[in-house]
Every structure is written in C-alpha cells, then in structure tokens.
GUMARVEX-644161 format. One line per 8 residues: number of its first residue (from 1); their letters; for each residue x, y, z of C-alpha. Coordinates in nm, 4 decimals, padded with zeros to 6 digits. Layout:
N
NUM	A	X:Y:Z ~ ...
***
This chain:
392
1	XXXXXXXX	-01.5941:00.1167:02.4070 ~ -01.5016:00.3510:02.7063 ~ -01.3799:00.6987:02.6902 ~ -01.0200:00.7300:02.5776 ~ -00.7698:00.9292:02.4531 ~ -00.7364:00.9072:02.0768 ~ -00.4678:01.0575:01.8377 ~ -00.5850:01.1054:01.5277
9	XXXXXXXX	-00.3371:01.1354:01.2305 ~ -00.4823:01.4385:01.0228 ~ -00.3152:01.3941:00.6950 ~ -00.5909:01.7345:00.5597 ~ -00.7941:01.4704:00.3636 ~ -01.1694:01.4204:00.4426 ~ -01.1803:01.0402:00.5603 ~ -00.9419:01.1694:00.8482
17	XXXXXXXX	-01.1135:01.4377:00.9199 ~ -01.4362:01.2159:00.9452 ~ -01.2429:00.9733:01.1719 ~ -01.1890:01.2681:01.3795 ~ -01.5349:01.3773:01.4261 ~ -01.6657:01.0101:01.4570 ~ -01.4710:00.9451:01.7275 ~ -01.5432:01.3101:01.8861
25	XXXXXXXX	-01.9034:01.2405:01.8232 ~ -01.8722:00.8846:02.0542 ~ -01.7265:01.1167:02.3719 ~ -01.3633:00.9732:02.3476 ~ -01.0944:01.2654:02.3985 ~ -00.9618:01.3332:02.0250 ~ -00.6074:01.5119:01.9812 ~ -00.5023:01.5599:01.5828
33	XXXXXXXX	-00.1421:01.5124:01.4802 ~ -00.0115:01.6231:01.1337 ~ 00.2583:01.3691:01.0069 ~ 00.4985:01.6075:00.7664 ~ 00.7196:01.3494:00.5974 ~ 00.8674:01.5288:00.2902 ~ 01.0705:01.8431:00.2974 ~ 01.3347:01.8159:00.0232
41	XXXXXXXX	01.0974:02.0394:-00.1914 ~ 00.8648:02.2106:00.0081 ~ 00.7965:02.4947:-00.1760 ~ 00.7477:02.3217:-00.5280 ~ 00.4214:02.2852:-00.6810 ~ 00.4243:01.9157:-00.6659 ~ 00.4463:01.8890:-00.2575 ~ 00.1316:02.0001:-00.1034
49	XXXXXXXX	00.2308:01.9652:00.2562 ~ 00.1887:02.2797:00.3633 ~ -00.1813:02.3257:00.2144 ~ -00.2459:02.0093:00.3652 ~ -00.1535:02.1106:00.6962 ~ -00.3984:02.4309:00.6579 ~ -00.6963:02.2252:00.5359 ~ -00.5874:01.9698:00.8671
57	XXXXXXXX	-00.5724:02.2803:01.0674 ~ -00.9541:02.4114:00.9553 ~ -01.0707:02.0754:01.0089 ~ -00.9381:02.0501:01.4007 ~ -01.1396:02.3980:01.4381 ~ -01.4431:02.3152:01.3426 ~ -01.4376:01.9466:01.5058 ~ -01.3187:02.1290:01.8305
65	XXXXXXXX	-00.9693:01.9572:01.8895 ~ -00.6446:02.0195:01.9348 ~ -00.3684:01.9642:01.6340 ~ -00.0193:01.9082:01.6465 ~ 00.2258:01.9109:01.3250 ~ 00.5017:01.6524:01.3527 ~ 00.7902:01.6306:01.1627 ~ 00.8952:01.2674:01.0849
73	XXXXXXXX	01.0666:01.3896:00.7588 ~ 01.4246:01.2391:00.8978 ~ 01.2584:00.9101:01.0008 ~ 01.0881:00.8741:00.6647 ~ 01.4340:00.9246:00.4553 ~ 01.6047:00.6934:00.6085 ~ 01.3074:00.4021:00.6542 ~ 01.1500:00.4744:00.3762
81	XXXXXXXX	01.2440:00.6847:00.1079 ~ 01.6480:00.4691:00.1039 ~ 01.5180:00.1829:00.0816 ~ 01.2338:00.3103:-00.2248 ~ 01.5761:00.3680:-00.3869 ~ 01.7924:00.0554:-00.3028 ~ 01.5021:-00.1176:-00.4989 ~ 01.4776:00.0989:-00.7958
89	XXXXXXXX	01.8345:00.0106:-00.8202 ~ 01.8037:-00.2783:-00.7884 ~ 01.6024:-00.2986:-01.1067 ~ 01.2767:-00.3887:-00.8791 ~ 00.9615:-00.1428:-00.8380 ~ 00.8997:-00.1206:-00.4644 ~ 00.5607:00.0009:-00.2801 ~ 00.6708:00.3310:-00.0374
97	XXXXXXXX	00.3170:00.3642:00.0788 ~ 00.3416:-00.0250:00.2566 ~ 00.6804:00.0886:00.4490 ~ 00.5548:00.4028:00.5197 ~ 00.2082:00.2876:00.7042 ~ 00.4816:-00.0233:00.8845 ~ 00.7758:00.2571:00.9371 ~ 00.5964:00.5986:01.0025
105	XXXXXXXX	00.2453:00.5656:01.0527 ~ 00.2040:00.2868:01.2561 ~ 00.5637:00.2991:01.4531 ~ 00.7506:00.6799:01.4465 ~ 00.3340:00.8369:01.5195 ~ 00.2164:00.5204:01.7095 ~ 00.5288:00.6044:01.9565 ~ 00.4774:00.9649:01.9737
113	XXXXXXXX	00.1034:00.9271:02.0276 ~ 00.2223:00.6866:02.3080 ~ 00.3596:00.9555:02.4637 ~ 00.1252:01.1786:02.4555 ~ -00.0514:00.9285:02.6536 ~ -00.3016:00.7956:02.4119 ~ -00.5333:00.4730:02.4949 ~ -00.5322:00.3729:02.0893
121	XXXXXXXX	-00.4593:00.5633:01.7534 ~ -00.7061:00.6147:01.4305 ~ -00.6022:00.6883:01.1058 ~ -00.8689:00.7277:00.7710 ~ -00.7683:00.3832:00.6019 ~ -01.0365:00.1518:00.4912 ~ -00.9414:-00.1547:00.6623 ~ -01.0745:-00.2988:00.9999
129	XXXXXXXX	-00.9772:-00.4626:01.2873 ~ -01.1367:-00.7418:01.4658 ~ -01.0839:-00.8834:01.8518 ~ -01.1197:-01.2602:01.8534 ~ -01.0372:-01.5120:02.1237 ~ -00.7934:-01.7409:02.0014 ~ -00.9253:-02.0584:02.1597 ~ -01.2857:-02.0381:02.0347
137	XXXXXXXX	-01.2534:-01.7942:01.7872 ~ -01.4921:-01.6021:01.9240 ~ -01.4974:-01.2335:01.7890 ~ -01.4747:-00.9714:02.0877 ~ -01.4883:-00.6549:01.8283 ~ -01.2607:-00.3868:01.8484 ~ -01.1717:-00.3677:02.1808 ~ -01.1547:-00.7452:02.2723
145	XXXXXXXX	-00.9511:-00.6507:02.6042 ~ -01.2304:-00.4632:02.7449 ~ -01.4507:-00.7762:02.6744 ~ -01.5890:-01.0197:02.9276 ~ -01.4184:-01.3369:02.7716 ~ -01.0279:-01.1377:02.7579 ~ -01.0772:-01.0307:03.0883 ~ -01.0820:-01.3710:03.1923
153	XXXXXXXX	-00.7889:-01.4492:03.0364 ~ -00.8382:-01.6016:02.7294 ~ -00.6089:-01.5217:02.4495 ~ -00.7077:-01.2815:02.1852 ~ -00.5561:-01.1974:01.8383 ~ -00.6205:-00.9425:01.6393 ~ -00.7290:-00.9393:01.2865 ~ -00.7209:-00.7200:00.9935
161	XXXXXXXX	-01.0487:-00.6979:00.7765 ~ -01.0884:-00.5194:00.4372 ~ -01.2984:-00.1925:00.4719 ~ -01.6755:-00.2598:00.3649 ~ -01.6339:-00.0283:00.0633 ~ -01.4790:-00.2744:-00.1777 ~ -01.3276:00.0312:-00.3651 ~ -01.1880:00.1857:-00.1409
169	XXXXXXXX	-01.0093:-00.1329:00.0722 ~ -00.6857:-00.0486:00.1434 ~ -00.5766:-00.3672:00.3645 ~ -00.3544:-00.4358:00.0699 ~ -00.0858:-00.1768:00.2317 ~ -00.1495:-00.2433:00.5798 ~ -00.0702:-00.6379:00.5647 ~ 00.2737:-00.5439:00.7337
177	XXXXXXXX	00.0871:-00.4290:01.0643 ~ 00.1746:-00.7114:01.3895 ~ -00.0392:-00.7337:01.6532 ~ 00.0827:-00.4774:01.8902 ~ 00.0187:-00.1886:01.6195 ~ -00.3426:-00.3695:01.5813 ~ -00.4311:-00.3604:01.9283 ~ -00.3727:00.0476:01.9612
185	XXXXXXXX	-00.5238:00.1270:01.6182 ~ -00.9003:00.2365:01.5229 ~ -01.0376:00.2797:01.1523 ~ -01.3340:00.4046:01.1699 ~ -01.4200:00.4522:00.8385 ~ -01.3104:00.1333:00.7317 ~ -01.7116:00.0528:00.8802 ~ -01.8270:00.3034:00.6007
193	XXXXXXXX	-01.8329:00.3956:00.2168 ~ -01.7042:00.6355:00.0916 ~ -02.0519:00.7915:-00.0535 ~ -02.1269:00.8198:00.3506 ~ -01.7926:00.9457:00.4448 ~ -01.9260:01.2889:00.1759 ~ -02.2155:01.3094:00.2653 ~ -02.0981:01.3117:00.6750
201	XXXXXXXX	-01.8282:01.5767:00.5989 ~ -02.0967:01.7695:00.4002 ~ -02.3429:01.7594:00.6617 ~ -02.0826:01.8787:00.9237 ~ -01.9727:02.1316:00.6534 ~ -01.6028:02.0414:00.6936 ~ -01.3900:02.2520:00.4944 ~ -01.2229:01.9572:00.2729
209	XXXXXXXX	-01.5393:01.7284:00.2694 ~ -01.4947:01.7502:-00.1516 ~ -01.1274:01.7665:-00.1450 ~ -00.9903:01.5517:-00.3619 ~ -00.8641:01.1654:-00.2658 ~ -00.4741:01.2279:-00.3109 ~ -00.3246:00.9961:-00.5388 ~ 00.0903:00.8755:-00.6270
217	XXXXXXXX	00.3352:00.8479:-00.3726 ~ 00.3586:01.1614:-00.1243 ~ 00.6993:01.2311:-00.1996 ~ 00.6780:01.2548:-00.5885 ~ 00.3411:01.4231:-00.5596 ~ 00.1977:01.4768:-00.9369 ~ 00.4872:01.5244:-01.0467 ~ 00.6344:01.3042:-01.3307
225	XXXXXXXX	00.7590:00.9908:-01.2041 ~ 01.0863:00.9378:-01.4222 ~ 01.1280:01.3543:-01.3573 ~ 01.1478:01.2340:-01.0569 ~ 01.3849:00.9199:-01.0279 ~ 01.6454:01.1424:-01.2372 ~ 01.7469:01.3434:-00.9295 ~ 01.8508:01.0649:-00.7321
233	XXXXXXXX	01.9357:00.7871:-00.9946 ~ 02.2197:00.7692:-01.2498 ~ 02.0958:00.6961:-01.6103 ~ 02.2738:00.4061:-01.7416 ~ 02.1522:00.3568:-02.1432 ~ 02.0880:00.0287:-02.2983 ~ 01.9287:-00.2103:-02.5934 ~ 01.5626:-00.2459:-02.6037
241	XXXXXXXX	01.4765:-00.5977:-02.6952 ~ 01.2101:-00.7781:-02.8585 ~ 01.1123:-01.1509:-02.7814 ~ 01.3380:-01.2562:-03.0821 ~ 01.6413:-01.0722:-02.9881 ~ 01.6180:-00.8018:-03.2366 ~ 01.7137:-00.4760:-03.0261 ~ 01.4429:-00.2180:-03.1689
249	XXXXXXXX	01.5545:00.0923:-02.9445 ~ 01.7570:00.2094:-02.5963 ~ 01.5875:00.2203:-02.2872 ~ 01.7157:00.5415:-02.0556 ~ 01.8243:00.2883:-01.7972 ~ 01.6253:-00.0253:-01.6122 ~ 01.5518:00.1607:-01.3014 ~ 01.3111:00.4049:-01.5163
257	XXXXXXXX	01.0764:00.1059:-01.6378 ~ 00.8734:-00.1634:-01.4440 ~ 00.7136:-00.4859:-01.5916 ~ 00.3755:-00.4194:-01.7935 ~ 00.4820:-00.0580:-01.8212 ~ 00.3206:00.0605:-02.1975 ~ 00.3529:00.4471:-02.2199 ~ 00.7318:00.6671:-02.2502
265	XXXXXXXX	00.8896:00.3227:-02.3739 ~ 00.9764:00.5499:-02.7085 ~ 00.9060:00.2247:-03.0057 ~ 00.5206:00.2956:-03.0107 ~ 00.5630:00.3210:-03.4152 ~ 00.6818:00.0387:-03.4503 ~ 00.5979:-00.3079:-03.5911 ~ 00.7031:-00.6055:-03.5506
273	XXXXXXXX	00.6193:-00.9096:-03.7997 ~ 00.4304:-01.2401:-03.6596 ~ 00.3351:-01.0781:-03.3359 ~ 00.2229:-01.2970:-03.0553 ~ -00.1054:-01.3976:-02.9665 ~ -00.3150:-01.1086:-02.8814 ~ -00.1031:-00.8944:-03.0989 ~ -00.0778:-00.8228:-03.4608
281	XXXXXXXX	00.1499:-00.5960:-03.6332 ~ 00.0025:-00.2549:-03.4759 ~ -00.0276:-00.4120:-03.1008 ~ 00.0693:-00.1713:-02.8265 ~ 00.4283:-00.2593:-02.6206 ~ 00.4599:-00.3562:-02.2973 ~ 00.7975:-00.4282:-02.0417 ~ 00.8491:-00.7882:-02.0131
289	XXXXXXXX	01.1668:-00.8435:-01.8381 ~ 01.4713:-00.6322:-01.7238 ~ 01.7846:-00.8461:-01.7247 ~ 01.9869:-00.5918:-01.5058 ~ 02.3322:-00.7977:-01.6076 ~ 02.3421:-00.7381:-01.9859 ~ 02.1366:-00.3822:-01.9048 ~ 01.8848:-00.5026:-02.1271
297	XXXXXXXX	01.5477:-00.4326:-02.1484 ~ 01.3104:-00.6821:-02.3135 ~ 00.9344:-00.5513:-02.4481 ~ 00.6854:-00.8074:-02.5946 ~ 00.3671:-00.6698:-02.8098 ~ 00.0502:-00.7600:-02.6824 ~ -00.1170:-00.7584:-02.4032 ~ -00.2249:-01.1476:-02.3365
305	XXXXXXXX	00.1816:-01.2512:-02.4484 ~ 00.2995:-01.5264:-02.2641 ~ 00.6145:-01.3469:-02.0867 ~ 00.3796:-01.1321:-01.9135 ~ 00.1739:-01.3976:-01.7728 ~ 00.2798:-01.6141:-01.4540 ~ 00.1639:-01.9135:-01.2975 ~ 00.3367:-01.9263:-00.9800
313	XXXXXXXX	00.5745:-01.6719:-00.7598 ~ 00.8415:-01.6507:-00.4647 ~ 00.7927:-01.3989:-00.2036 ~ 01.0418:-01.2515:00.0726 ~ 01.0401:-01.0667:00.3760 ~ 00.7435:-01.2407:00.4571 ~ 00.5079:-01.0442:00.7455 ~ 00.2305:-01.2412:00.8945
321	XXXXXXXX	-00.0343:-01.0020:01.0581 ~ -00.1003:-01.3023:01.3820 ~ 00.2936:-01.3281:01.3814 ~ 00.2777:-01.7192:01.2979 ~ 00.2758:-01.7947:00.8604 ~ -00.0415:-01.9654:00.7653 ~ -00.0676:-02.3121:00.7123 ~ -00.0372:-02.4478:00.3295
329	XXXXXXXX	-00.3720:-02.4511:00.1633 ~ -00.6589:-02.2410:-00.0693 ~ -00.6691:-01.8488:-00.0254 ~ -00.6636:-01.5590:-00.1998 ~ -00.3802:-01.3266:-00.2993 ~ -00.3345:-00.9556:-00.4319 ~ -00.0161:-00.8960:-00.6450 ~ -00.0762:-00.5220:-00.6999
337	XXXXXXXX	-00.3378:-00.2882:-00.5442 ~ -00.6708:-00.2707:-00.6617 ~ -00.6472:-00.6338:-00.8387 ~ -00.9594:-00.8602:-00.8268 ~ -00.8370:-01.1178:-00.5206 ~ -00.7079:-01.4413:-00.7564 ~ -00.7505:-01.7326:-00.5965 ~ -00.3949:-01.9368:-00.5558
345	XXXXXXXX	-00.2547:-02.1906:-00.3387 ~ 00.0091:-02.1464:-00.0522 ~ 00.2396:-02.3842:-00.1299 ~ 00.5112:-02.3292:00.0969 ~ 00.5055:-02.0850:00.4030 ~ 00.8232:-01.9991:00.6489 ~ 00.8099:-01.6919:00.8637 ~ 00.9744:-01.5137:00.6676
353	XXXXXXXX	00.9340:-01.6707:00.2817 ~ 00.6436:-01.8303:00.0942 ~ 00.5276:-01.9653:-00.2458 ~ 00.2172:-01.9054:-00.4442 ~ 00.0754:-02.1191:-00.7616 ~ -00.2615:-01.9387:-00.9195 ~ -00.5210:-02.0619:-01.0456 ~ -00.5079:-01.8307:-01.3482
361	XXXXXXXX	-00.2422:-01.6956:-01.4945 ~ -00.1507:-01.3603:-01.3375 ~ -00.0031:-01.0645:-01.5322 ~ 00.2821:-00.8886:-01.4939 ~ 00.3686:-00.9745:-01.1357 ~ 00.6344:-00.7285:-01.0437 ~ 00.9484:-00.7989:-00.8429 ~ 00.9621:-00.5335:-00.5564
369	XXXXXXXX	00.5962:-00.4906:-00.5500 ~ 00.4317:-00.6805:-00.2971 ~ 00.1862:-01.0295:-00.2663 ~ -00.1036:-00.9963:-00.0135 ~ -00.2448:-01.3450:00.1145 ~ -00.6835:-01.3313:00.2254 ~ -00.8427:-01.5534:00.3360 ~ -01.2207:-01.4306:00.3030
377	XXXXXXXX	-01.2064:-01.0894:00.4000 ~ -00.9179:-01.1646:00.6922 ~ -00.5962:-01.0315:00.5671 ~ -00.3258:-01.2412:00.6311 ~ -00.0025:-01.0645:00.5509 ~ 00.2238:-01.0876:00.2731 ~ 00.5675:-01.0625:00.1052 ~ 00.7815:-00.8930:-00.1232
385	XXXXXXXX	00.7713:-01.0654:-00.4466 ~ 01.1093:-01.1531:-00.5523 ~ 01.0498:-01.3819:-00.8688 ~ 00.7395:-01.5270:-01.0851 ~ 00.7383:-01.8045:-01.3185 ~ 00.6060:-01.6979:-01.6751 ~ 00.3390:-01.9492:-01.7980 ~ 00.3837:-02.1649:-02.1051
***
C-alpha cells in the first residue's frame, strides 16, 4: 500500500493505540482523533471519557502523532442514544454499539476525517476487509483500487472478514458497514490476536498496553443497567407470569427486562410444581415473553424450556454489506454477540427484510437485538430481529 494519510480513531484503549503505531511503523502519515460521544454525566464515576482521552493523549506522544478530541456527543443523542430508547420502549432490547459504529464511527468521524483530507480511516476492531474483483472473484487485498486488475477497470467489492482472533471478532457489530465506508476503512489488528496486540504495546511500552478491554455500552459505563434506564424511562408495574397463568410477582415495568434475563427478576425463592423439562422445583427463572398489551411479563423455569427456544425468525431493516441481499440458501447466522455461528437457512431475502429457519433450536432470540448472516468467514450483513417462532 502507498503512503497515505490515515486518521486513526483513538478511543485510549490499547488495540487503537496499536493500530496507530502499525500503521506509523508502515510510513503512512497517522493523525489521532478522539471521538467524545457522552457528556450528560461527565464527571460521574461511571463515564470515563475524560481518562480516556488522557491515556489517548499519552499514547499519540509516544507514537509521535498528532491528536485531535472531537465532540460528536450531539450526533450520538440524536442517532443513537433516541433511538436505544424508542426500542426499550418499545418493549425490544436494541444493540447501541451496531448504530454507533453505522452512525458515528463510520459516518459523523469518517466525514470529519474526510476533511481533514485523509486517504482511508483505521479504527482497533477485529474485523477485516478484503478487495475482490467482482467478475472473477479475484481477491485484490486491502487496497484493491491500487491493484493491477481495478486499475483496469474491473469491478471490485469489498468484503468484511471476521478478525483472525476468534475471540475477539467483532464483525458481528460492523455488518451495517456499505461499501463506501469499506473502501476508506483499515483494521489492522483485525490481522492479529490479541496475545500479539500485548505483547506489541508492551514492547513499545505504551502507556495503556494492560489497560483493561472496556466492556457495556459507553454511555451507561459500569454503571447498573436498570439504574440507568430509570432516568429516562417511566416505570409502569405489572403481573409476573408463569407458563400456566398463575401471576407469581410484579415486574417494575417491561422495558427493565429482556428475554433469557435470570438475575433482579425478584421470584428466585420460589417454586413452582411440575416444572418443565430441564427444571424441577428449585430451577432458576428466566424472561420468556413480554406481552407489552396486557403489561405482562411471562418467566418460565428452566433453562432448556420450550418458550425460550426458536426454530425460525423475521428480521427488519435488513443491511447487506455488497448492497444487494444474498440469494436463498445454507449460511451461518449470529443472533447475539459472541454466539457459536448456528448454521440456518435463508429462506426469504428482500433488501430490506429476510427469514431464517435453524438447524437447532436457538435460545432466547431477542427482538431488537440483531441477526448477523456468514457465509464462511465473509460477513454478509444482517437485520434487526423483529419476531422468532418458539419450537414445539
């Protein structure tokens, strides 16, 4: 790849500080920018923005770049952080970190880094990107339009891996990238693990190279989630439910609670005669269902209970990484990060809907959250799962 100029979203964590220096260390012209996209609570213990910003700022010194804080806090309220609450509403349980890398990340920065006249951007997911010609399929690497083949004018499209560290593959929340935030992107640690991310930050003796991976949503921080949710939503009491209709306690109000959800569901004591399979009368508790008319929330004991497994589901708001929905057939699909892939069948696939059946049942497939399609390690895109079918 030739020299360019690459900005670099510092977010103070060490696989974007070793993004930094990788690219620094291959001769391209690195600037840093510091995304601040929370400021309701700056000063409380749960945001660590501004620490952030000083371990970003410590790591731009000793790489030997420049570092810019950027304040997209506006953009990210009303993108991200509305819609987060139209869900919750809504009785679903959305995924902020998707919209923010398709609303912030990889449009508000992506712009600004455009005018700061950058070739390409990098950020420290670990995903990858592949260059392939679309005739031959032909893969061009990275930076396909710089390749022999593109430059004759053969069409290219480019392609979203998973990162070669299984554990760490975060393609799941990057399936709503298109092509033209592809084709200015770089993840350079997406060609790494994260044992070799350390041990590079150690060697270079960054400041944050044991820092922590930060985990939750930024907003809420470590704070408590339903802590949280009570500043912003209205608690609206109602029945707890079991699978025979007996109510056995009040729920605080459906937008607290999300399907498979165990702990803070307050009937941990009790029992419950002729529990289903996988139960018995001292069998944990889990959210089944949240009928959002009657304000009732049903629980089932057990993990392995029928209402929390599901054969088949719809998805909306369907984004397809190529731009075109993939043809009907055998794949692979996520329902929740950090799942095993489960192999399904796409069923039916518009632009901007689609239908899964799995081969095995699936549990607890969440409305709100979202369904990621693979095919191999080539992310497809995905959906927002708006209903699943319980198996029998």
């Amino acid at each position: 790849m030739s020299k360019q100029r690459i900005v670099v979203g510092l977010s103070g964590g060490v696989d974007s500080a070793v993004t930094a220096h990788l690219l620094k260390q291959q001769g391209h012209e690195v600037v840093g920018i510091f995304m601040k996209n929370w400021e309701d609570d700056d000063d409380s213990a749960y945001c660590s923005s501004n620490a952030d910003f000083v371990d970003a700022a410590a790591v731009a010194d000793v790489i030997g770049i420049e570092i810019e804080h950027v304040n997209f806090a506006a953009d990210y309220k009303d993108r991200v952080f509305a819609e987060f609450l139209r869900e919750y509403q809504a009785g679903r349980t959305p995924n902020p970190d998707i919209l923010c890398n398709a609303e912030i990340k990889f449009k508000a920065f992506l712009d600004h880094a455009m005018r700061l006249g950058a070739d390409k951007i990098a950020t420290g997911h670990y995903a990858r990107v592949r260059c392939v010609a679309v005739d031959t399929g032909e893969p061009l690497g990275q930076d396909g339009a710089s390749h022999a083949t593109a430059r004759d004018g053969a069409r290219i499209r480019y392609e979203l891996l998973k990162g070669l560290d299984p554990s760490k593959d975060q393609s799941y929340f990057l399936h709503r990238l298109n092509q033209a935030q592809l084709s200015k992107t770089l993840f350079p640690v997406g060609e790494l693990h994260k044992t070799e991310v350390r041990r590079i930050a150690e060697e270079m003796r960054l400041p944050n190279a044991t820092k922590k991976d930060s985990t939750g949503i930024c907003f809420i921080g470590e704070r408590p989630f339903r802590e949280f949710l009570n500043r912003y939503i209205a608690k609206e009491p109602g029945p707890i439910k079991n699978d025979k209709g007996h109510t056995i306690g009040q729920h605080v109000g459906l937008s607290f609670y999300t399907l498979g959800q165990r702990q803070g569901l307050g009937i941990g004591g009790l029992k419950a005669k002729g529990a289903q399979r996988g139960g018995g009368d001292h069998a944990p508790w889990f959210v089944a269902r949240k009928d959002m008319q009657s304000n009732t929330l049903w629980v089932v004991q057990g993990h392995e209970h029928t209402w929390l497994q599901s054969n088949a589901l719809e998805a909306q708001d369907a984004s397809w990484i190529s731009g075109e929905d993939p043809a009907s057939g055998k794949l692979t699909a996520k329902t929740r990060y950090r799942q095993a892939d489960a192999d399904c069948n796409l069923i039916r696939s518009r632009p901007e809907s689609f239908a899964l059946d799995f081969v095995q049942p699936q549990w607890a497939v969440t409305p709100g959250q979202s369904a990621v399609l693979y095919d191999g390690d080539i992310c497809l895109g995905g959906g927002v799962i708006a209903s699943a079918h319980a198996g029998q």
